[in-house]
Structure formats: C-alpha cells, structure tokens
DRENFI-878911 format. One record per atom (N, C-alpha, C): residue in one letter; z, x, y; residue number from 1. Coordinates in nm, 3 decimals. Layout:
N
<"a", <Z, X, Y>, NUM>
...
***
This chain:
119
<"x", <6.851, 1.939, 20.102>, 1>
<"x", <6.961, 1.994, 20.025>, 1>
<"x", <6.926, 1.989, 19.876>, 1>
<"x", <6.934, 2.094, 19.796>, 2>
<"x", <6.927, 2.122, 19.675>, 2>
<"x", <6.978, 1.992, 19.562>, 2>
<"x", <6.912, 1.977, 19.464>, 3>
<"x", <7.048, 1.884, 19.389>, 3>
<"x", <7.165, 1.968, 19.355>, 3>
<"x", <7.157, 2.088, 19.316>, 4>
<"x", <7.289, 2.170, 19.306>, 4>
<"x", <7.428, 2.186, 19.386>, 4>
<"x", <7.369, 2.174, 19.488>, 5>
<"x", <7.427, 2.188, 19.657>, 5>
<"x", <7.488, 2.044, 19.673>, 5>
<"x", <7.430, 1.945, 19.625>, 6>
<"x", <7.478, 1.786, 19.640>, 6>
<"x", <7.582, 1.777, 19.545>, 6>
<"x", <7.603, 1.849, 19.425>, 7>
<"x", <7.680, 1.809, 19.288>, 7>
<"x", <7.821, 1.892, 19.347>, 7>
<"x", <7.802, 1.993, 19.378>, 8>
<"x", <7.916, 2.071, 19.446>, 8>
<"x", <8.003, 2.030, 19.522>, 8>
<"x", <7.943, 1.957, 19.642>, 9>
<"x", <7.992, 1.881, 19.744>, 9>
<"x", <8.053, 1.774, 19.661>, 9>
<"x", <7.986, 1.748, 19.572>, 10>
<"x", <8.054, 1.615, 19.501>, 10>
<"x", <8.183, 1.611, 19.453>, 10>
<"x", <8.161, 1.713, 19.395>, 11>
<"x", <8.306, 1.730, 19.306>, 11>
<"x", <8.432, 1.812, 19.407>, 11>
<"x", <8.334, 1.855, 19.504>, 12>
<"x", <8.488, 1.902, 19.632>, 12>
<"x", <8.510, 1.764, 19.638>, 12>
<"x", <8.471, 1.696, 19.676>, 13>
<"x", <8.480, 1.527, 19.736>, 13>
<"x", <8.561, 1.472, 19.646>, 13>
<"x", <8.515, 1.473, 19.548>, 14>
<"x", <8.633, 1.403, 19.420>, 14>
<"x", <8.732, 1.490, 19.378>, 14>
<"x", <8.782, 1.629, 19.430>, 15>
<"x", <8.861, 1.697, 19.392>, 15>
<"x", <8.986, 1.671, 19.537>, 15>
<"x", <8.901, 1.646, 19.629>, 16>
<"x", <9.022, 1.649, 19.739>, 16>
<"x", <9.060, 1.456, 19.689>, 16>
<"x", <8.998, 1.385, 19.706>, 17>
<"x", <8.982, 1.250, 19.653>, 17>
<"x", <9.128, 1.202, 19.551>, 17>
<"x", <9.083, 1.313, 19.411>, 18>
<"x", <9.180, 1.291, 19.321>, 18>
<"x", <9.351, 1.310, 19.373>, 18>
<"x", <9.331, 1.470, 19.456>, 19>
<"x", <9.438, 1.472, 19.499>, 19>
<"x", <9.522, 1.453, 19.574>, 19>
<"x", <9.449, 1.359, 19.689>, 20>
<"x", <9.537, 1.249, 19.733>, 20>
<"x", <9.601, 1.118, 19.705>, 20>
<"x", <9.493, 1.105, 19.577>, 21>
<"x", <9.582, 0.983, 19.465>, 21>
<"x", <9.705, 1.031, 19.390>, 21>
<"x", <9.776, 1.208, 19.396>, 22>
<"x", <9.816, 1.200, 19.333>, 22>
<"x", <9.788, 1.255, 19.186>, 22>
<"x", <9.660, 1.328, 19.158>, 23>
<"x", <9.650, 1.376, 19.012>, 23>
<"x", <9.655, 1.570, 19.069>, 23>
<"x", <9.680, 1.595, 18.984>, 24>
<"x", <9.716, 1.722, 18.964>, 24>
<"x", <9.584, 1.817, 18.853>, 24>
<"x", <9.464, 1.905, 19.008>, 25>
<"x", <9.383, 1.952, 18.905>, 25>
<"x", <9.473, 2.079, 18.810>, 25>
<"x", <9.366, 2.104, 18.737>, 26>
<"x", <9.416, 2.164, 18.616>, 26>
<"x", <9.296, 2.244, 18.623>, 26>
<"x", <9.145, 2.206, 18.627>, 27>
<"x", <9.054, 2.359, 18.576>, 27>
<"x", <8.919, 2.258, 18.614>, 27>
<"x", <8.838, 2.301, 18.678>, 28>
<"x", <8.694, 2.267, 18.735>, 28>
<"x", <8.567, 2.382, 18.652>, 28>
<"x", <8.473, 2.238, 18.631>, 29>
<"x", <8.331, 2.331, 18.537>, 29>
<"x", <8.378, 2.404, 18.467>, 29>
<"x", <8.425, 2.312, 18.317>, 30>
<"x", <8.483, 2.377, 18.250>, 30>
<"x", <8.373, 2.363, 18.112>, 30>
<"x", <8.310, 2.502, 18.112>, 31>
<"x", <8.137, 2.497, 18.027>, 31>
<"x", <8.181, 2.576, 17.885>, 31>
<"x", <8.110, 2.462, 17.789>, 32>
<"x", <8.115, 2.540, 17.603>, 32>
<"x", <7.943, 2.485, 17.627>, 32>
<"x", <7.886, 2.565, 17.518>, 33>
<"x", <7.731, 2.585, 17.494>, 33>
<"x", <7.702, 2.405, 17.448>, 33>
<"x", <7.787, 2.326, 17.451>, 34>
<"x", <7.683, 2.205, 17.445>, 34>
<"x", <7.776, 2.095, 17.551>, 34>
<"x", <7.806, 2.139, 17.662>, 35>
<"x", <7.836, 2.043, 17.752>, 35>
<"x", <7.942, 2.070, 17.846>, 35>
<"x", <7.969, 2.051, 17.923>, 36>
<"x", <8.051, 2.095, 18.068>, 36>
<"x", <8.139, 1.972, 18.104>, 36>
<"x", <8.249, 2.006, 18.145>, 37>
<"x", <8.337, 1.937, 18.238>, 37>
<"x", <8.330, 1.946, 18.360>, 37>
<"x", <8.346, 1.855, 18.485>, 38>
<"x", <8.299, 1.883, 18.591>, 38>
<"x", <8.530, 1.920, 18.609>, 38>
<"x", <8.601, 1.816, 18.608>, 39>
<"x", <8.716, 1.840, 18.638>, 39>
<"x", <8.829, 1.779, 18.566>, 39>
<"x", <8.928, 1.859, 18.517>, 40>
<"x", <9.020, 1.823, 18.476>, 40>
<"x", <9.173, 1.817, 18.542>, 40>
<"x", <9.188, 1.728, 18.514>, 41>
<"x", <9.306, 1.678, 18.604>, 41>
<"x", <9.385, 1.622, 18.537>, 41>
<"x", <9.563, 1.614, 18.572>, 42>
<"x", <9.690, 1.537, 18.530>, 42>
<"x", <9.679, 1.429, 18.607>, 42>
<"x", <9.688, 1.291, 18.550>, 43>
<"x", <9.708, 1.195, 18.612>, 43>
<"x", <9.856, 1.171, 18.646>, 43>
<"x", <9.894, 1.122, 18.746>, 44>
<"x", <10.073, 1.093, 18.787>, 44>
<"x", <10.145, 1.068, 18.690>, 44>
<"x", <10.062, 0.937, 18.590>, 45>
<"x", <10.159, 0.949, 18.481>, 45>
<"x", <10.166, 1.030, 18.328>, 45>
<"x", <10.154, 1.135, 18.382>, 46>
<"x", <10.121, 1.255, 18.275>, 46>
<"x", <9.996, 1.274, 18.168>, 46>
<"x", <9.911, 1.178, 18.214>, 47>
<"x", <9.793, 1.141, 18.104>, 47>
<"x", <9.682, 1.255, 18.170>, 47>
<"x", <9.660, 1.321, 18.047>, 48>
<"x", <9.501, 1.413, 18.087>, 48>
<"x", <9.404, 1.354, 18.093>, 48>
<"x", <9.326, 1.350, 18.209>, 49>
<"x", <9.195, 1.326, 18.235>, 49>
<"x", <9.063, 1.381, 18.270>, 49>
<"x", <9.011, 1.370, 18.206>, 50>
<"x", <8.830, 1.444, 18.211>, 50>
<"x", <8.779, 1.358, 18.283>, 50>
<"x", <8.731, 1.418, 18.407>, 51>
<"x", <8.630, 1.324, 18.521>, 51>
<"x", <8.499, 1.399, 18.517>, 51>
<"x", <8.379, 1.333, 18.483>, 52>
<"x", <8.269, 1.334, 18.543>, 52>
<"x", <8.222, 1.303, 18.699>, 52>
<"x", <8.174, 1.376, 18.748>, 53>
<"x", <8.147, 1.398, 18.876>, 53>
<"x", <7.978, 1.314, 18.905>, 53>
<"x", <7.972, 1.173, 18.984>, 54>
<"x", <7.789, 1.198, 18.990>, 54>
<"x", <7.823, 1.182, 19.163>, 54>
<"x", <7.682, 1.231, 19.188>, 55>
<"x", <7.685, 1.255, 19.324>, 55>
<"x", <7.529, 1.211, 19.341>, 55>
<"x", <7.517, 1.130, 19.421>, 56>
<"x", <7.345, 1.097, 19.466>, 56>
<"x", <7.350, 1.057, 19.650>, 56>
<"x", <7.220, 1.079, 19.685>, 57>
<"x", <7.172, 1.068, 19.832>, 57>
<"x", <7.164, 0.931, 19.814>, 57>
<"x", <7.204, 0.846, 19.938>, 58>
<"x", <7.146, 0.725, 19.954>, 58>
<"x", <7.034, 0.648, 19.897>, 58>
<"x", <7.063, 0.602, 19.814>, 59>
<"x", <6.904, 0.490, 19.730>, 59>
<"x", <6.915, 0.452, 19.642>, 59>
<"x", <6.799, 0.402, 19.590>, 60>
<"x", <6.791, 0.233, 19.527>, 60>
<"x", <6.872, 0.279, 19.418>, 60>
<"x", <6.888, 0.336, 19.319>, 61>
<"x", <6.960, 0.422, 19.217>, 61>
<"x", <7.115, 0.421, 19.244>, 61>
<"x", <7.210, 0.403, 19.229>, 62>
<"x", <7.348, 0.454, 19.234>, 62>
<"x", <7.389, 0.551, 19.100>, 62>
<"x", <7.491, 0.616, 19.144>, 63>
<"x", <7.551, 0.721, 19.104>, 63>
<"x", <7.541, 0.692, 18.882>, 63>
<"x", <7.581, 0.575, 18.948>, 64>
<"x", <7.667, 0.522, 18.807>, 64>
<"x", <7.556, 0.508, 18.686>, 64>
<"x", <7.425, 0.482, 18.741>, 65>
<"x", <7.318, 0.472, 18.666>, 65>
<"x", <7.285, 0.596, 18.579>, 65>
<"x", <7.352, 0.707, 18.645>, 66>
<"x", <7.328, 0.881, 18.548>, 66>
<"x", <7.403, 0.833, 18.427>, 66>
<"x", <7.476, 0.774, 18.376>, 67>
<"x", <7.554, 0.803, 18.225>, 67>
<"x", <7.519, 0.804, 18.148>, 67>
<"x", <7.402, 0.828, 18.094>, 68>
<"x", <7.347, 0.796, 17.965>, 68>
<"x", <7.444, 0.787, 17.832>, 68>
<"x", <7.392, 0.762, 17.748>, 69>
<"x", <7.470, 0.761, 17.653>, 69>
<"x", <7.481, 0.907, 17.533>, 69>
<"x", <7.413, 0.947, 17.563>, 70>
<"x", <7.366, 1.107, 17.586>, 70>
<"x", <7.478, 1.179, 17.578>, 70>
<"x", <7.464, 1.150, 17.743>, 71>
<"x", <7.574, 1.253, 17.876>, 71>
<"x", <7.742, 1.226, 17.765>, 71>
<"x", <7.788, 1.041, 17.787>, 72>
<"x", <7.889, 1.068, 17.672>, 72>
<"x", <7.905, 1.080, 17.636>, 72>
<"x", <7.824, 1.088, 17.497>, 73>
<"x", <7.904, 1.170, 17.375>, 73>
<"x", <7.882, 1.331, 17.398>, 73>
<"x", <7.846, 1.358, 17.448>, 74>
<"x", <7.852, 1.522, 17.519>, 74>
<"x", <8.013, 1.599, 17.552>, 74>
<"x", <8.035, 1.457, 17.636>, 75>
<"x", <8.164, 1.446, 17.745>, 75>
<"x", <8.239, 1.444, 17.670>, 75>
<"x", <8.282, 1.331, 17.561>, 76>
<"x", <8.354, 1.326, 17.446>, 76>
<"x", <8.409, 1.445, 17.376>, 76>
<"x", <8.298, 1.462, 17.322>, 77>
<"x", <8.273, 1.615, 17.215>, 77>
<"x", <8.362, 1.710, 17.300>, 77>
<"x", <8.302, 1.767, 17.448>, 78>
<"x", <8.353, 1.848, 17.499>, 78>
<"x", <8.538, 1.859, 17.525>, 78>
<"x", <8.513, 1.702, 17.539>, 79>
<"x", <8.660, 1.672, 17.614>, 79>
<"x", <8.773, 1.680, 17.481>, 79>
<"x", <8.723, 1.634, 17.345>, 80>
<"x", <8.819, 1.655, 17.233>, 80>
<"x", <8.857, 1.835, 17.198>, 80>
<"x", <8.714, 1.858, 17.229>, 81>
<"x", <8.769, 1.993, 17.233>, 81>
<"x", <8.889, 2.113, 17.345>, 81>
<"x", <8.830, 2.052, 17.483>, 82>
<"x", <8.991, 2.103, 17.532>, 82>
<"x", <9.094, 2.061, 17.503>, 82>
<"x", <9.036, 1.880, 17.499>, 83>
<"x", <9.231, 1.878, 17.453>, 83>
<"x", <9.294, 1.945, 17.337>, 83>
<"x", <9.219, 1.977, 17.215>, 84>
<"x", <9.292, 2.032, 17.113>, 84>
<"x", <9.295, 2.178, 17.123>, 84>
<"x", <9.210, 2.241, 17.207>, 85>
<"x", <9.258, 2.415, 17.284>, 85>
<"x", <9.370, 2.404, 17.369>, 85>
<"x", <9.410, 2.292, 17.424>, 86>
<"x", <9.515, 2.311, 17.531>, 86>
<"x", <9.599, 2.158, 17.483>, 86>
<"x", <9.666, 2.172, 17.386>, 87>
<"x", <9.761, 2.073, 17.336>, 87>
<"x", <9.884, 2.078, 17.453>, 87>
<"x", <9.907, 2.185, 17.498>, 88>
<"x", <10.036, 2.172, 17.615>, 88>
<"x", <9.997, 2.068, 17.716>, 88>
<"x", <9.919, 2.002, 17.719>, 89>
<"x", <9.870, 1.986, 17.902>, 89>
<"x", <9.875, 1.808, 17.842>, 89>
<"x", <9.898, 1.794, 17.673>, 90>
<"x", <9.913, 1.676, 17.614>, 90>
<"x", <10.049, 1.608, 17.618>, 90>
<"x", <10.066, 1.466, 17.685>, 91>
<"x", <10.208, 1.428, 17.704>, 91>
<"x", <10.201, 1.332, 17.560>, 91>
<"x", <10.288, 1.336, 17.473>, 92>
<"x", <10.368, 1.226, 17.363>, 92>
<"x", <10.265, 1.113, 17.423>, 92>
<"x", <10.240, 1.040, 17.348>, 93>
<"x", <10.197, 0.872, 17.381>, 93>
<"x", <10.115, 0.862, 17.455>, 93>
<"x", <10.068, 1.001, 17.567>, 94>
<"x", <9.971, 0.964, 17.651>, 94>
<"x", <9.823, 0.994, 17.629>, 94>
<"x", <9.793, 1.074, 17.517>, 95>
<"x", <9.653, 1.119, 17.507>, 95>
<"x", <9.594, 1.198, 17.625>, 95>
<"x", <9.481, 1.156, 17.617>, 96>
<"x", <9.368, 1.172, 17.731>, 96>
<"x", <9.289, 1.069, 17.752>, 96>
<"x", <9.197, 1.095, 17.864>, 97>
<"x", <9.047, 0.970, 17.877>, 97>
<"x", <9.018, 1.004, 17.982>, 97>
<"x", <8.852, 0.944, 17.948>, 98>
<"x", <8.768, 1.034, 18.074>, 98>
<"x", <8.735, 0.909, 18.196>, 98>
<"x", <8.748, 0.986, 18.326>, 99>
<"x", <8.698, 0.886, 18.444>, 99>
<"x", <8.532, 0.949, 18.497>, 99>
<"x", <8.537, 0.843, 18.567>, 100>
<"x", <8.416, 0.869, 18.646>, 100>
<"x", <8.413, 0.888, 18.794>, 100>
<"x", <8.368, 0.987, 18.861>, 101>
<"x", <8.440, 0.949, 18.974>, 101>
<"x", <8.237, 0.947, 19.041>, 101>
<"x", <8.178, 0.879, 19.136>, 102>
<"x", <8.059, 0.828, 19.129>, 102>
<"x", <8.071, 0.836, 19.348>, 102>
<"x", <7.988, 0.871, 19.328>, 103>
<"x", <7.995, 0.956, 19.524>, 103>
<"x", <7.814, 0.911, 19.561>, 103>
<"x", <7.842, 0.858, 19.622>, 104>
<"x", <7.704, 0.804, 19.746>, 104>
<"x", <7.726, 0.840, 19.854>, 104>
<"x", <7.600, 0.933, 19.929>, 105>
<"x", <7.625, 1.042, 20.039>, 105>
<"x", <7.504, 0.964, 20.128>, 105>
<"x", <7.525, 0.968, 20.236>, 106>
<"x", <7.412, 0.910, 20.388>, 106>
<"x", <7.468, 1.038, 20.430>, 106>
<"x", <7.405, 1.077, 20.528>, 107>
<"x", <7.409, 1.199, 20.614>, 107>
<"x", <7.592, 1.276, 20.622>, 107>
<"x", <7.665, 1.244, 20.698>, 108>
<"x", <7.784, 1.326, 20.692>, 108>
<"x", <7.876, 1.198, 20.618>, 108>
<"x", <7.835, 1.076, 20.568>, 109>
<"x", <7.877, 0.981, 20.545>, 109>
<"x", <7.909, 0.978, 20.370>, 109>
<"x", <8.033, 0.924, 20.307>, 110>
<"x", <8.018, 0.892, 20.175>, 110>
<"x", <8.078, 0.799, 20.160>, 110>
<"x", <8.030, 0.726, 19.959>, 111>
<"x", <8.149, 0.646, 19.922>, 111>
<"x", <8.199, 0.638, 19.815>, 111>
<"x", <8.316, 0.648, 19.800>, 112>
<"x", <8.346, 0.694, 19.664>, 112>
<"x", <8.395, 0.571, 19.580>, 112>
<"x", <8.397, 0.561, 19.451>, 113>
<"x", <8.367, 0.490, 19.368>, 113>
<"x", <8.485, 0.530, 19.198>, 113>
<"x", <8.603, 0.515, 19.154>, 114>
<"x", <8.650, 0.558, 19.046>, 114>
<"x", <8.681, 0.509, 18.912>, 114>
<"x", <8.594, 0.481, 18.867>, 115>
<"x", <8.642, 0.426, 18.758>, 115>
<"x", <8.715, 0.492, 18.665>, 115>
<"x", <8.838, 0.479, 18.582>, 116>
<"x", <8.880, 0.520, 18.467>, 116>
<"x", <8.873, 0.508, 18.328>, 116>
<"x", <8.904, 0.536, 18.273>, 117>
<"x", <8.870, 0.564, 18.095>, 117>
<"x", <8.750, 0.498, 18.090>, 117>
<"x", <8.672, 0.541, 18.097>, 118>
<"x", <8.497, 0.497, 18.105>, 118>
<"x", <8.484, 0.493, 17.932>, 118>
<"x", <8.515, 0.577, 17.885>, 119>
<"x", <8.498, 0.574, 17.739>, 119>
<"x", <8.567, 0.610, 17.629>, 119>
***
C-alpha cells in the first residue's frame, strides 16, 4: 500500500473516530501554498480544532514520532490563518487548538491514539 493510500485511510479513521466522540467536521485537507490541514472539526464544547492526522504500518517508529518541529509551526501558521478567514466557526472564550490524532495499522487491525492541544 502506497504511503498516500495509508494517510487517507487515516484520516477516514480519525474522521469517523472524531465523530463518534462527538466533534462536528467542518472541512478536510484544507491546503494554502505553505501547509495543509488534514481536518477541521467543532469540538462539543464549541472550541475549533485543527487535527493532524499521522498514520504508520506497524513498527519500531510510532505515529507520534512524525511531528517535527517543522511540521508545527507549519500547522500553526496554517491554522491562525483559517481561524481568522473563518471567524464564525470562533466561539467567545473558546479560541482554537490543534490535536493530534496518531493511528497504528497491522493488517485490517488499528490503534488510535488522541491527543489534544498538542501546541
């Protein structure tokens, strides 16, 4: 399987995932010329959230090890910028903040992993 083909699956995985916790997507691969959102979502209690999506095959490596410090301020950058294109989707007092949502795949097998406001 492609890595492309693995990242996809990923973020279906964390998109059905999110919304059985309860968050409400809003807009998937959401791309400006210096960095991408994998998914944006309303959290229950009205707080916007930017999730990064990692997705890896079984091994010594886990998901969580992709973040560079790079990748965040990328995420950041990107993520200040929707929120201030889409101020509606902003609740009073609640801001935004980005999660991680981190997926380890064995054959038809996964496990998912969520951390919040990563940064």
């Amino acid at each position: 399987m492609k890595k492309s083909e693995t990242g996809k699956i990923g973020e279906d995985i964390a998109c059905e995932f999110l919304s059985k916790k309860g968050y409400r997507i809003i807009e998937r691969n959401y791309h400006k010329p210096w960095g991408e959102i994998d998914i944006v979502v309303k959290h229950p209690n009205g707080t916007l959230v930017f999730v990064e999506v990692k997705t890896m095959r079984k091994g010594s490596l886990q998901p969580e090890d992709q973040m560079s410090g790079a990748k965040i301020r990328k995420l950041q950058r990107t993520s200040a910028l929707f929120a201030n294109e889409r101020t509606d989707l902003l609740r009073e007092k609640r801001g935004w903040q980005i999660d991680l949502v981190a997926i380890t795949m064995e054959e038809e097998k996964f496990a998912i992993r969520h951390y919040e406001n990563v940064c």
